[in-house]
C-alpha positions as CSV (number, residue, x, y, z in Angstrom):
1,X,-6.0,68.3,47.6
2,X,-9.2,67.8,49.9
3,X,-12.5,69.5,49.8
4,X,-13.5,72.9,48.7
5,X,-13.0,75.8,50.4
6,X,-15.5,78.7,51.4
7,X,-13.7,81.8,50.4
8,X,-11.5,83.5,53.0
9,X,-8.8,85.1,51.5
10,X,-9.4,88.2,48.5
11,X,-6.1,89.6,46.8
12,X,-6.0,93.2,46.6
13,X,-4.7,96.0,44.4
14,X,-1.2,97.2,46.2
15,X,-1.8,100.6,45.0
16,X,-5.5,101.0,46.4
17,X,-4.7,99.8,49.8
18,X,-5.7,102.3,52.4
19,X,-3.6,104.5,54.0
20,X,-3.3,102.7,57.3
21,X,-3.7,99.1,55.8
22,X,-0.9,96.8,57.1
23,X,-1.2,94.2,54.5
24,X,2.5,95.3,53.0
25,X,4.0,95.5,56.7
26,X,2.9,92.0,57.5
27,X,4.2,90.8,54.3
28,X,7.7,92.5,54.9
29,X,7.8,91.2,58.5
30,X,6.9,87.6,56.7
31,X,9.5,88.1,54.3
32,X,12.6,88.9,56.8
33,X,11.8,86.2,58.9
34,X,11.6,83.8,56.1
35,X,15.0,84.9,55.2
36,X,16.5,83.9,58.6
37,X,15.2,80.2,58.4
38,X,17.6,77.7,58.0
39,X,18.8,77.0,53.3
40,X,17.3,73.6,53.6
41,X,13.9,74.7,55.5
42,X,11.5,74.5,52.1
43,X,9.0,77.4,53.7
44,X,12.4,79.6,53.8
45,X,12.7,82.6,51.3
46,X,15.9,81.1,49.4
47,X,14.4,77.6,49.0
48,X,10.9,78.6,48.6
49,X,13.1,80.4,45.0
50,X,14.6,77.7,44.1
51,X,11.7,76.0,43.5
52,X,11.0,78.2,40.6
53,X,15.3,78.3,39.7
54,X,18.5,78.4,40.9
55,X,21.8,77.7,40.1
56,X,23.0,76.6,43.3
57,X,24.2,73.0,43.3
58,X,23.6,70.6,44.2
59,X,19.9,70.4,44.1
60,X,17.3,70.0,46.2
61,X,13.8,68.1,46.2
62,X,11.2,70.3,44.0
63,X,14.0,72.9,43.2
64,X,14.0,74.5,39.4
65,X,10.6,73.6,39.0
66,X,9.0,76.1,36.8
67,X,7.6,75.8,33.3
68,X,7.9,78.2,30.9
69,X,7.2,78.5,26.9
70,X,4.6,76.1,27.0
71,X,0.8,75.2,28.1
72,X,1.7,74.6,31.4
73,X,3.2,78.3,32.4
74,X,0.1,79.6,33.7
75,X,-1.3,76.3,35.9
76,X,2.0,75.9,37.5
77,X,2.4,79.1,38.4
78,X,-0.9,79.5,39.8
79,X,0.1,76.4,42.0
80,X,3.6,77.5,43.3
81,X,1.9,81.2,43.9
82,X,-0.8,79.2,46.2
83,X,1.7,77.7,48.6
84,X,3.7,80.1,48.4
85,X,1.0,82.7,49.7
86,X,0.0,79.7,52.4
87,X,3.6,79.4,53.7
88,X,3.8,83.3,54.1
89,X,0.3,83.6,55.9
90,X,1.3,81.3,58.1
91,X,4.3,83.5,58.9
92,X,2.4,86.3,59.0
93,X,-0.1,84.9,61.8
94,X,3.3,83.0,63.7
95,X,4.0,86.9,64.0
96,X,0.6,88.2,65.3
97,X,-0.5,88.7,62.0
98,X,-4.4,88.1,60.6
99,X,-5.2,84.6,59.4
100,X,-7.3,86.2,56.1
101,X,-3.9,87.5,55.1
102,X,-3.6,87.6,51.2
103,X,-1.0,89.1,48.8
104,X,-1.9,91.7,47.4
105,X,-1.4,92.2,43.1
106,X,0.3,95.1,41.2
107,X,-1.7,96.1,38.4
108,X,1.0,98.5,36.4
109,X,-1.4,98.4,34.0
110,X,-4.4,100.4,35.6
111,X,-2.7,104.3,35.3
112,X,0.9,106.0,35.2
113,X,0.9,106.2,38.8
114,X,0.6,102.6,39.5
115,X,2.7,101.6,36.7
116,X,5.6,102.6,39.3
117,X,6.8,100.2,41.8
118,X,5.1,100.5,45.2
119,X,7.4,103.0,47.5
120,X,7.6,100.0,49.9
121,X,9.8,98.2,47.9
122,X,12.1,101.2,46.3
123,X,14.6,102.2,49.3
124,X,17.0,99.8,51.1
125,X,17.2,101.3,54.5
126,X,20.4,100.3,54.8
127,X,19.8,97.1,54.5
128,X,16.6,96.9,56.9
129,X,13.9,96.5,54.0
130,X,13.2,93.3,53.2
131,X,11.2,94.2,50.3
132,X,14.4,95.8,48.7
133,X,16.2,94.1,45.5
134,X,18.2,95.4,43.4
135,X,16.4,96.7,40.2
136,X,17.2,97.9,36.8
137,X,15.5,100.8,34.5
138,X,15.4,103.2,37.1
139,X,12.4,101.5,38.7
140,X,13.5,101.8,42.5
141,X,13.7,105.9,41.6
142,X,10.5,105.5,40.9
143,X,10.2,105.3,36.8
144,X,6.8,103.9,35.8
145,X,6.8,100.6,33.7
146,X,6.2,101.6,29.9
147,X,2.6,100.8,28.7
148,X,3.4,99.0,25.9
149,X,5.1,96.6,28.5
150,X,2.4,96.2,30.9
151,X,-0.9,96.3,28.6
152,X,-2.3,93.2,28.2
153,X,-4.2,93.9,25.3
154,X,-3.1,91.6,23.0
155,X,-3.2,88.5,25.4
156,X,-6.5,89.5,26.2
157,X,-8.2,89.4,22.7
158,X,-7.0,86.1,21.9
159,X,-9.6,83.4,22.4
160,X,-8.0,80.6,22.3
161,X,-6.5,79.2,24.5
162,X,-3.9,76.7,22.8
163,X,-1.5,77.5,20.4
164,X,1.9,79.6,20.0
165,X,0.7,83.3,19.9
166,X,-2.8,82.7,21.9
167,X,-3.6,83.2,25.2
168,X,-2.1,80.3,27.1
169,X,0.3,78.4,25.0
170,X,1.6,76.1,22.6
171,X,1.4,72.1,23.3
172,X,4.7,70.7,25.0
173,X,5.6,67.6,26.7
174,X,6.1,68.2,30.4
175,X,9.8,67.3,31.4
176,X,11.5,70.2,30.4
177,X,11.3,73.7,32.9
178,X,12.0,75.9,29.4
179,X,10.0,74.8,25.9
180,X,9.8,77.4,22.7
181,X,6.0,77.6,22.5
182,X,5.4,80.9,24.9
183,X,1.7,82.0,24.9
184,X,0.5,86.0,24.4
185,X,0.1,86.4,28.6
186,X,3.3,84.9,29.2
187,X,5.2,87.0,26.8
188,X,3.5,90.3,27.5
189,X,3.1,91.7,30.4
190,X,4.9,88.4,32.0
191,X,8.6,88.1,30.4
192,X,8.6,92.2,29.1
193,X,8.1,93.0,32.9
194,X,10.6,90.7,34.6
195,X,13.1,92.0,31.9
196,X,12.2,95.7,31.9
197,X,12.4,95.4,36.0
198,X,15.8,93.3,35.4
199,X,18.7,92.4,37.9
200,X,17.2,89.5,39.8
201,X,13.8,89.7,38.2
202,X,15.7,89.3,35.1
203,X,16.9,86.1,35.6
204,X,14.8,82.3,36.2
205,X,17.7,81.6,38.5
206,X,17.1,84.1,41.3
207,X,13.5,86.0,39.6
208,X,11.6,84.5,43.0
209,X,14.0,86.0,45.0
210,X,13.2,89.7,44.5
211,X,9.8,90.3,47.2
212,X,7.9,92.1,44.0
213,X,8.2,88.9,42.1
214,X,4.9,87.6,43.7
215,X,2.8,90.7,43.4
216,X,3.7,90.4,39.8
217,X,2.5,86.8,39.4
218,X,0.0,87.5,41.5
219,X,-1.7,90.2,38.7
220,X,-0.6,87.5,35.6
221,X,-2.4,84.8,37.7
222,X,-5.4,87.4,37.7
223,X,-5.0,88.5,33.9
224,X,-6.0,84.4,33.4
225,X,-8.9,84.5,36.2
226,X,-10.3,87.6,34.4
227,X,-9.7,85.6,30.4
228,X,-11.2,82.7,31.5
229,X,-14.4,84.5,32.9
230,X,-15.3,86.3,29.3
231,X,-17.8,83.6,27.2
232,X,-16.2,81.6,25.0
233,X,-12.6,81.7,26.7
234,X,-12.5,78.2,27.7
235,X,-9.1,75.9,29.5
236,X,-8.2,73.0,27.6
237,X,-9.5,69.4,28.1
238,X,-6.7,67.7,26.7
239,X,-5.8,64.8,29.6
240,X,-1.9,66.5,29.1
241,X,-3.1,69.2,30.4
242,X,-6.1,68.7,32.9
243,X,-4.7,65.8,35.0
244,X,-0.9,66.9,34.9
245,X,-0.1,67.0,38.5
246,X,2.9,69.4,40.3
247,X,4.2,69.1,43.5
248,X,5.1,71.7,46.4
249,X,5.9,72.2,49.9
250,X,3.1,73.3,51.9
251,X,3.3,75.7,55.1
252,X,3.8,72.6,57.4
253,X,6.8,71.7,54.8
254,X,4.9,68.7,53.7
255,X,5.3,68.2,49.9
256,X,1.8,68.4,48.3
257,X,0.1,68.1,45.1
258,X,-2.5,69.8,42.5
259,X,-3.6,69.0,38.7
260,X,-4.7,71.2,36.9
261,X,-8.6,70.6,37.5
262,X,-8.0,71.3,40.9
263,X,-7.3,74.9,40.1
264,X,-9.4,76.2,37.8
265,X,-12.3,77.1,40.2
266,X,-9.9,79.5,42.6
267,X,-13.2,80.5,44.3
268,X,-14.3,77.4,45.5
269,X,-11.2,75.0,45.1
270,X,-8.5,77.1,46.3
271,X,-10.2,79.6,48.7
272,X,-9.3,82.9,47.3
273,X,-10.5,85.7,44.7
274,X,-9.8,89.1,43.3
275,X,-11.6,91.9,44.3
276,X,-13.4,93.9,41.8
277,X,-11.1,94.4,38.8
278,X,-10.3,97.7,37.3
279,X,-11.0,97.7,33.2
280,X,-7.5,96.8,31.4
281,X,-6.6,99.9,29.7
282,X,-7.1,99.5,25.9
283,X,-4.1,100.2,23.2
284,X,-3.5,103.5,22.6
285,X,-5.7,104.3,19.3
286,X,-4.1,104.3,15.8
287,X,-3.0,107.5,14.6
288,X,-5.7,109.1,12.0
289,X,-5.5,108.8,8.7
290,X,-6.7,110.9,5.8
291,X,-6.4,108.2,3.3
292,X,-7.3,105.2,5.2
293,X,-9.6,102.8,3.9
294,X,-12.6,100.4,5.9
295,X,-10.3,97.4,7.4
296,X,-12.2,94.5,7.1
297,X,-13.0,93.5,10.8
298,X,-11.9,90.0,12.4
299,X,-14.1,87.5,13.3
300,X,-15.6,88.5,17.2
301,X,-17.6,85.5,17.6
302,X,-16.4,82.4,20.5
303,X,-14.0,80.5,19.0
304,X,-13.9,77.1,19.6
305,X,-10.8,76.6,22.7
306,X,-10.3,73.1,22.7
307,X,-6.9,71.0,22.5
308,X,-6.7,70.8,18.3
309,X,-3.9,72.5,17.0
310,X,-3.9,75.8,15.0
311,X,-3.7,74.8,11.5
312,X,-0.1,74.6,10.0
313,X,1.6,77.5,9.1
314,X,2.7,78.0,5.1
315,X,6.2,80.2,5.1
316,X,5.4,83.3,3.0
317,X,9.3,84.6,3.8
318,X,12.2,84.9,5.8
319,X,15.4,87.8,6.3
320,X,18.5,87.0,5.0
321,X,20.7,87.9,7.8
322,X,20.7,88.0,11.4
323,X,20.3,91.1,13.5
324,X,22.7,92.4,16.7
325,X,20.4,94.2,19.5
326,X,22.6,95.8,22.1
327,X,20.9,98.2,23.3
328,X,20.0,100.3,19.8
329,X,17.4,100.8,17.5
330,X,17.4,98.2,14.5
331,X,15.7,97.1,11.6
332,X,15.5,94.1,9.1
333,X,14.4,92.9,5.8
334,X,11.8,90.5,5.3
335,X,11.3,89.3,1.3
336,X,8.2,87.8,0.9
337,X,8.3,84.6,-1.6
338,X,6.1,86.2,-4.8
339,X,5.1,82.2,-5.0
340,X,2.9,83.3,-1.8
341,X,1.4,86.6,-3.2
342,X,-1.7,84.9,-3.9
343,X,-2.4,83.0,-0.5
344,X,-1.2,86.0,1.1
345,X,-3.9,88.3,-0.9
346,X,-6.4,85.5,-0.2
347,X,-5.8,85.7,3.3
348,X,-6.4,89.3,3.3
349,X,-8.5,89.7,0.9
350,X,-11.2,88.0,2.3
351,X,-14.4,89.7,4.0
352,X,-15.2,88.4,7.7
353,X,-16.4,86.3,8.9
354,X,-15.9,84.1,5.8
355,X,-12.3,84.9,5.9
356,X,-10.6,82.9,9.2
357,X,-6.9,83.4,7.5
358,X,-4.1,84.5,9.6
359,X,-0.7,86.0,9.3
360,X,2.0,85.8,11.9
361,X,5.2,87.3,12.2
362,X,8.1,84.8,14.1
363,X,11.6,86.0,15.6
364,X,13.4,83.1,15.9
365,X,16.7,81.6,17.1
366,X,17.2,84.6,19.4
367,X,20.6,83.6,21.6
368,X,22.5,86.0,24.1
369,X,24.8,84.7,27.2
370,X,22.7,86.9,29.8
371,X,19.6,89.4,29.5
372,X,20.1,92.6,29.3
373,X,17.2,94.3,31.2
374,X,16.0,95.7,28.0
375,X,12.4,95.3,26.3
376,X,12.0,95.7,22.4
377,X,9.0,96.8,20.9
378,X,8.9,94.8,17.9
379,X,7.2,97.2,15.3
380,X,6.0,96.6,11.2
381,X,7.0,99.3,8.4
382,X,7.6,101.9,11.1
383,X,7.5,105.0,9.8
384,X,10.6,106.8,9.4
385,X,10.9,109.7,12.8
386,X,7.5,108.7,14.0
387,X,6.2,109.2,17.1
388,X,5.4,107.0,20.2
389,X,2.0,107.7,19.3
390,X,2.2,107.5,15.6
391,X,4.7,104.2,16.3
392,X,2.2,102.5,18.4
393,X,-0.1,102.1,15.6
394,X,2.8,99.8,14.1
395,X,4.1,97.8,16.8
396,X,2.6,94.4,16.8
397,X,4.8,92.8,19.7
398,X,7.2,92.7,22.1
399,X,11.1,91.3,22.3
400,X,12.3,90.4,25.7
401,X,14.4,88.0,27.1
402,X,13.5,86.6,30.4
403,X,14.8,82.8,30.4
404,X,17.3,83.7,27.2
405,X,20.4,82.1,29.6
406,X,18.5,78.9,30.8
407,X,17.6,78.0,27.1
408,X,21.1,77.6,25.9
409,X,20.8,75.4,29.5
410,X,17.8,73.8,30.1
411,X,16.7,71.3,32.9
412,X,15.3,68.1,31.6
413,X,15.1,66.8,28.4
414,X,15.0,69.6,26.1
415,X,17.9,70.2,24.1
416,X,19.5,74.1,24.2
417,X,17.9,76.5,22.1
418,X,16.8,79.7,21.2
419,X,14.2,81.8,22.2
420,X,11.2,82.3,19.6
421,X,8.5,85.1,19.4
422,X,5.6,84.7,17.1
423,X,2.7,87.4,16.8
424,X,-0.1,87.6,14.7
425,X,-0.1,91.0,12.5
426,X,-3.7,89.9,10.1
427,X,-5.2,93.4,11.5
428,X,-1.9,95.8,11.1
429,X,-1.0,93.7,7.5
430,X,-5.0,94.6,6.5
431,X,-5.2,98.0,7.2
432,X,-1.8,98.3,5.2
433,X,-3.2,96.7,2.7
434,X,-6.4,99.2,3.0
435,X,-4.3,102.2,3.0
436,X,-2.3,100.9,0.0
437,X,0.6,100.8,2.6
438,X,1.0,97.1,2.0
439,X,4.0,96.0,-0.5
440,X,3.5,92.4,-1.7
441,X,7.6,92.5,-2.2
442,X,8.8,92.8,1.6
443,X,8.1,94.3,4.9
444,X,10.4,96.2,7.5
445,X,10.6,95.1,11.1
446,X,12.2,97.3,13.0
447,X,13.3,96.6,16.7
448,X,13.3,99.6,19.2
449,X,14.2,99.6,22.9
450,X,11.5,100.8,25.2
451,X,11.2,103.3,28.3
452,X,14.7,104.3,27.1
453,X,13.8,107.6,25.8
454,X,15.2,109.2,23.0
455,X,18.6,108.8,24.7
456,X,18.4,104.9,24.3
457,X,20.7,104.9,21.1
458,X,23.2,107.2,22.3
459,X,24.0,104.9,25.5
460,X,26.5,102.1,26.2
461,X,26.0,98.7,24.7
462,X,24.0,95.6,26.2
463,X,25.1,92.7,26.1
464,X,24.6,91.7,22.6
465,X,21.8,89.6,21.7
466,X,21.5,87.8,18.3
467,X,18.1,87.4,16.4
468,X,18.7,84.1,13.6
469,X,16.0,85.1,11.5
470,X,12.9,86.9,10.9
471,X,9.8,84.8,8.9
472,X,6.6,85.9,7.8
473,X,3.8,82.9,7.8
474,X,0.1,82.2,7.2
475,X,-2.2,79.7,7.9
């Protein structure tokens, strides 16, 4: 990719822009004139989307290129964001516009205010804004993102890297655009805010096409500068995943190429930073409790990041039936094998740090014909009529379904499928367990939309989405 490059260009919160900052106009202006170049230009808006999906056909070169539910989500995004933010800087200075151009990133998670999509994007203008889409949720009236959507909490804690449920992924092979091995990042904030947005940010087909897309990827691609920079958060070395190359057009609509060594240094490989981050908020604290017993604590040490594989999962139970989400609050069963009483107590049981047992809670076989623009917080013997506050201290996940209609579809050699969530609960199922809240028999998961309100369950159906099963595992 050539030599390193000094720093030029520093990505900047949207919401903390000054007043008479142009970075937004020059970015709309980009945007329009993108859209007026010719379909089969690859630095035009519609091709420059297709690279991450369509479903136009036929194909062109590099089209329906992304990777998702796998180790690879977060390098080649980083990648297509790069020449995608080349290709519209060099619009933006073809206009008159400043050569240190730089998108700018939308941090919904930094307050309520910015939580709400930036006013430049909400009105159409009668069809004169560029930076207008479509949008679901009441987010071009201005509704803020829920938190438990945006936080990126759990991602964050996770210090490995590899793996289904840590930070960046599980191992897949690389032909296929959509594996089953999502990491913590890529399921929340990434998939729970292209769902909760919905309409065209809903969908991999035409996701690239809504202008807020890139702001968005531009704060995940952050979220991973930010991980890797804490001690002990380390990328993989695996050859799979350090030498894997992808290609893209560049400004001059030259296809190019990166691996993924090439981009792990943004400062001095790829020429650009993030100015001073703002703190991520933390999760809203666990509602007190008069009876609650010391948790024991998880290990907080570095833990070691490389390419093995987590340890195999033992199934400790599994529902009976499947479960219908359309749009409504609903819960499910989970019997837990008395066989595994005993690992399970051992896993729990255990003081840190000798204790490195885990347990994880898997949605699986999750199938629907579309998405419908609805987030699930995913949520452990909830309460009966608790609150958001008193709920939060129970949900250990999120349910969304970005990708759900190009997994029954997928491009390459994967065969259709269905989506699969997998979270570790150890710290909810030990302070159960401390409370004497924990019942070796069976646990409750309950599934319940978010930033619906309390009117969520009296509204029309979505379109229905079936879960196959609900497991409980350990390691």
């Amino acid at each position: 990719m050539g030599s390193p490059q000094q720093v030029a260009h520093v990505r900047r919160n949207v919401w903390t822009l000054p007043a008479d900052d142009l970075t937004l106009a020059h970015y709309a202006a980009a945007v329009a004139e993108m859209k007026a170049r010719d379909p089969d230009d690859p630095t035009g808006w519609t091709y420059q989307a297709a690279v991450h999906g369509t479903d136009t056909t036929p194909t062109r070169p590099l089209w329906n290129g992304c990777k998702h539910g796998s180790w690879y989500f977060l390098a080649w995004h980083r990648m297509y964001l790069w020449y995608f933010e080349r290709i519209v800087r060099a619009t933006v200075v073809q206009l008159g516009g400043p050569a240190d151009w730089a998108l700018p990133f939308w941090d919904y998670d930094a307050d309520r205010e910015q939580a709400r999509i930036p006013p430049a994007f909400r009105d159409e203008e009668g069809g004169a804004n560029p930076l207008f889409a479509e949008r679901a949720n009441g987010i071009n009236q201005g509704e803020p993102l829920p938190f438990e959507i945006t936080s990126a909490a759990y991602a964050m804690g996770r210090t490995r890297f590899v793996g289904e449920a840590e930070f960046g992924g599980g191992i897949t092979p690389n032909g296929s655009t959509f594996w089953n091995r999502k990491g913590a990042l890529e399921d929340t904030p990434h998939n729970a805010v292209h769902s909760h947005i919905g309409r065209w940010m809903g969908r991999t087909g035409t996701a690239a096409l809504d202008p807020v897309f890139w702001l968005h990827h531009a704060n995940i691609d952050r979220l991973w500068f930010l991980w890797s920079s804490r001690t002990g958060h380390d990328h993989p070395d695996d050859p799979r995943w350090i030498t894997q190359e992808y290609k893209f057009f560049d400004a001059d609509g030259s296809q190019q190429s990166l691996a993924a060594s090439d981009i792990l240094d943004i400062a001095g490989r790829l020429g650009y930073t993030y100015e001073q981050p703002v703190p991520i908020s933390p999760p809203v604290p666990l509602p007190p409790s008069m009876t609650r017993s010391p948790v024991p604590q998880m290990p907080s040490g570095p833990v070691d990041s490389g390419p093995t594989p987590p340890r195999r999962r033992e199934m400790a139970g599994s529902s009976e039936r499947p479960v219908l989400l359309v749009g409504r609050t609903a819960s499910i069963a989970v019997p837990i094998d008395r066989r595994t009483t005993g690992p399970l107590g051992a896993a729990l049981g255990v003081a840190a740090p000798d204790n490195d047992r885990r347990v994880y809670l898997n949605v699986e076989d999750i199938e629907g014909e579309s998405n419908p623009d609805t987030v699930y917080g995913i949520y452990v013997n909830l309460p009966e009529g608790a609150s958001r506050e008193q709920a939060e201290g129970h949900r250990v996940g999120n349910l969304s379904f970005f990708g759900i209609e190009r997994a029954q579809d997928p491009r390459g050699d994967e065969h259709p499928h269905g989506l699969r969530v997998s979270v570790e609960i150890t710290p909810l199922v030990r302070r159960l367990q401390a409370d004497g809240a924990w019942d070796e028999a069976r646990l409750n998961v309950t599934f319940r939309p978010l930033g619906r309100g309390d009117a969520a369950d009296a509204e029309g159906e979505d379109p229905p989405v079936e879960i196959g099963r609900v497991s409980l595992s350990y390691t």
